[in-house]
C-alpha positions in Angstrom: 13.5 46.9 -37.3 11.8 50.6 -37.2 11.0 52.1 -34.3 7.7 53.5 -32.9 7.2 56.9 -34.0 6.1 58.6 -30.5 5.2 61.9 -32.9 2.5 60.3 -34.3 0.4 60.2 -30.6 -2.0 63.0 -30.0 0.3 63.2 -26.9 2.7 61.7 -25.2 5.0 61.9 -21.5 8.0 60.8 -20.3 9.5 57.6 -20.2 7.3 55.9 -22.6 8.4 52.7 -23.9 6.2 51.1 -26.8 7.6 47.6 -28.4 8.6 47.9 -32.2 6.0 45.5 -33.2 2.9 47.4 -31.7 0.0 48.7 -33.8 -1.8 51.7 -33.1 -4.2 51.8 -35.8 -5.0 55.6 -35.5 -2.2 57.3 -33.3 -3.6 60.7 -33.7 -6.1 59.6 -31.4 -4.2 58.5 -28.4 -3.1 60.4 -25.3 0.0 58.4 -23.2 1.0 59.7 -19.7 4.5 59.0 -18.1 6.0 56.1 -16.9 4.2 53.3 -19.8 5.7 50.5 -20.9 3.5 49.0 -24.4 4.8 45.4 -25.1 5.4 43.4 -27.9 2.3 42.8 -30.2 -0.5 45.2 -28.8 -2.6 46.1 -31.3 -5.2 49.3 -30.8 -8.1 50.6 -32.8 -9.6 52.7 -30.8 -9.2 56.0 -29.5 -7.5 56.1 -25.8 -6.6 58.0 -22.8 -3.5 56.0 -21.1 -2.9 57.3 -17.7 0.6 57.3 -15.6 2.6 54.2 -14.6 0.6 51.5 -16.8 1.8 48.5 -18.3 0.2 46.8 -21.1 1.1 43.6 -21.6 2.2 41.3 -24.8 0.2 40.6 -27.6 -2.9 42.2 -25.6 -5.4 43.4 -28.0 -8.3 46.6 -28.1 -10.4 47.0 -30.6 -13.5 49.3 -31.7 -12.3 51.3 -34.3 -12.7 55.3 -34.2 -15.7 55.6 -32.7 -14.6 53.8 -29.4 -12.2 55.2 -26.3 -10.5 53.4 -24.2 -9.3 55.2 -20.5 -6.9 53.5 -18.3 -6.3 55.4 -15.0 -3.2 55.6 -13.2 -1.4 52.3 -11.8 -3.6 50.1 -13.9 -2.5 47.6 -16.0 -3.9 45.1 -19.3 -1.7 41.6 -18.9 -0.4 39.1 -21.7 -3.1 37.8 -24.3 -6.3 39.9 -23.1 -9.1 41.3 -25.7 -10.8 44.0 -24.9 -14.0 44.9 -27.4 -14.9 48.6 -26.4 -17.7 48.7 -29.3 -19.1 45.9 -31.5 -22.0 44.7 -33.6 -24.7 42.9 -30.8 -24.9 39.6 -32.8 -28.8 39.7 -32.6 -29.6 39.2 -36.3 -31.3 42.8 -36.8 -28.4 43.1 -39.7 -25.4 42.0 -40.9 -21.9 42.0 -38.7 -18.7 43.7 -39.7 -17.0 46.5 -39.4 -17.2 47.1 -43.3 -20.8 46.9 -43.9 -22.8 50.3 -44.7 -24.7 51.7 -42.0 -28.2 50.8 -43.3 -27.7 47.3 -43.0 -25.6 47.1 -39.8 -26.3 45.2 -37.0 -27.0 47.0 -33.6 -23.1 48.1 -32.4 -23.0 48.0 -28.3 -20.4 49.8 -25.9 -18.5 52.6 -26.8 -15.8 52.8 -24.1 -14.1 51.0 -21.9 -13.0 52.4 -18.7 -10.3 51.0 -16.5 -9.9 53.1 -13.4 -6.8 53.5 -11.3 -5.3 50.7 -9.6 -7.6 48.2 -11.8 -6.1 45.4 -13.7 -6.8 42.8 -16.7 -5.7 39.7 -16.5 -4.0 36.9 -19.0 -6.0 36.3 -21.5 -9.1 37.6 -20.1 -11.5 39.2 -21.9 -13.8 42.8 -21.0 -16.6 43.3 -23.2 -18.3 46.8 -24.9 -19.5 49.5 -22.1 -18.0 48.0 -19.0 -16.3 49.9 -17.1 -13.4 48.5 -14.0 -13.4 50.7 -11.1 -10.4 51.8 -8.8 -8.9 48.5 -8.0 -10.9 46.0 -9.1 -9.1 42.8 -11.0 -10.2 40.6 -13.7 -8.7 37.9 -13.2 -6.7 35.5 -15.7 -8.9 33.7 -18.4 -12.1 35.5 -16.6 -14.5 37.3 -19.0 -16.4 40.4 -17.4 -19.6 42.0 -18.9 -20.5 44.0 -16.4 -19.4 47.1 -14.1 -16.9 46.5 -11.3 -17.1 47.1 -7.8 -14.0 49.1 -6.5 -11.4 46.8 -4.9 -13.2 43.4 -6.0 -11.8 40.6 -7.3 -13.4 39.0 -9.9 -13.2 36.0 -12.2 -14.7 33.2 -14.3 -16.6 32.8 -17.0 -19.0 35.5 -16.7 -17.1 36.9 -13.7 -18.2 37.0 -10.4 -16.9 39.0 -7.2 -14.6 36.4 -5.1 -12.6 38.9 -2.6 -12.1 42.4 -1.8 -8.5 43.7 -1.7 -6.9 45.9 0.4 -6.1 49.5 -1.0 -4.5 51.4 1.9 -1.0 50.4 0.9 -1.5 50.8 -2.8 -2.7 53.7 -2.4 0.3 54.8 0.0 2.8 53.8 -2.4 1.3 55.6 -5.1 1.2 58.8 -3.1 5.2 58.4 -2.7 5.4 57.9 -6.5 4.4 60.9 -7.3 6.0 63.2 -4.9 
C-alpha cells in the first residue's frame, strides 16, 4: 500500500500522521500544523486550515469542493463517522442539485466554511452543516446534528442540537499552555 504524499499539501509540520487510505481531493489547498494524526478513511474536498494537536477521526468525511474552507483550531478534534457539509446546494427547488450542474441552472449553494475553534470537538457520527461555525470549546456531541453557531464551552446535542452543559476550560486551557512551552 502507498503512502501519503505529505509534498503534495500547501503545507505541512511536524509529526503529521495521515492514514494510507485517506483522500484529500485537492492537497494543494490544505495547510496541516504539528502534532495531527488523519485516520483511516477521511475523505476531504475542501480547502482547510488544520491547526496543532488535532485528531481526525476514521472514516470522517468533509465535503464542499474548492470553493469551501474548513479551519480547525488548535486541540480540536472531528471523531469516527462525522460529515461535515461546508457548502451545498439549499434543496429549495430554485434549480437543480449537484455538484456537476452548470451554474445557470444551479440550485442556491449555502455555507462556505466551517470553523471549528480551539478546544471544540465533533462527535461520532454527528453531522455540522454549511456556515456554522464551533467556538473555543464547544462539543457536538455523538449522533447530534448542529445548524447553528456555538456558544464557547457548551455542550450540545440532538437532533437539531441544543445547549445541555457548560464545560470547564481552566484546566484545558492549562494543559495546553504546558504543551506548548
Amino acid at each position: 500500500m502507498a503512502t501519503f504524499d505529505y509534498q503534495l499539501l500547501r503545507k505541512c509540520g511536524e509529526d503529521v500522521y495521515i492514514s494510507n487510505n485517506v483522500e484529500i481531493r485537492r492537497p494543494n489547498l490544505v495547510e496541516i500544523g504539528s502534532h495531527v494524526a488523519i485516520d483511516s478513511g477521511f475523505y476531504l474536498t475542501t480547502a482547510a486550515t488544520i491547526g496543532n494537536y488535532i485528531h481526525i477521526g476514521p472514516y470522517a468525511s468533509c465535503i464542499g469542493g474548492a470553493k469551501a474552507i474548513l479551519e480547525l483550531g488548535d486541540f480540536s478534534s472531528i471523531a469516527a463517522g462525522a460529515r461535515l457539509i461546508v457548502l451545498g446546494d439549499e434543496h429549495l427547488g430554485v434549480g437543480l442539485v449537484g455538484a456537476m450542474i452548470p451554474e445557470p441552472y444551479k440550485d442556491k449553494v449555502v455555507g462556505g466554511k466551517i470553523r471549528i475553534e480551539k478546544f471544540a470537538a465533533v462527535g461520532t457520527n454527528s453531522i455540522v452543516m454549511p456556515g456554522v461555525t464551533m467556538s473555543e470549546g464547544s462539543v457536538l456531541g455523538a449522533g447530534s446534528l448542529l445548524n447553528q453557531d456555538t456558544e464557547p464551552w457548551t455542550i450540545y446535542v440532538g437532533t437539531p442540537a441544543r445547549a445541555i452543559k457548560i464545560r470547564e476550560k481552566e484546566k484545558m486551557i492549562d494543559f495546553a499552555n504546558q504543551i506548548q512551552m
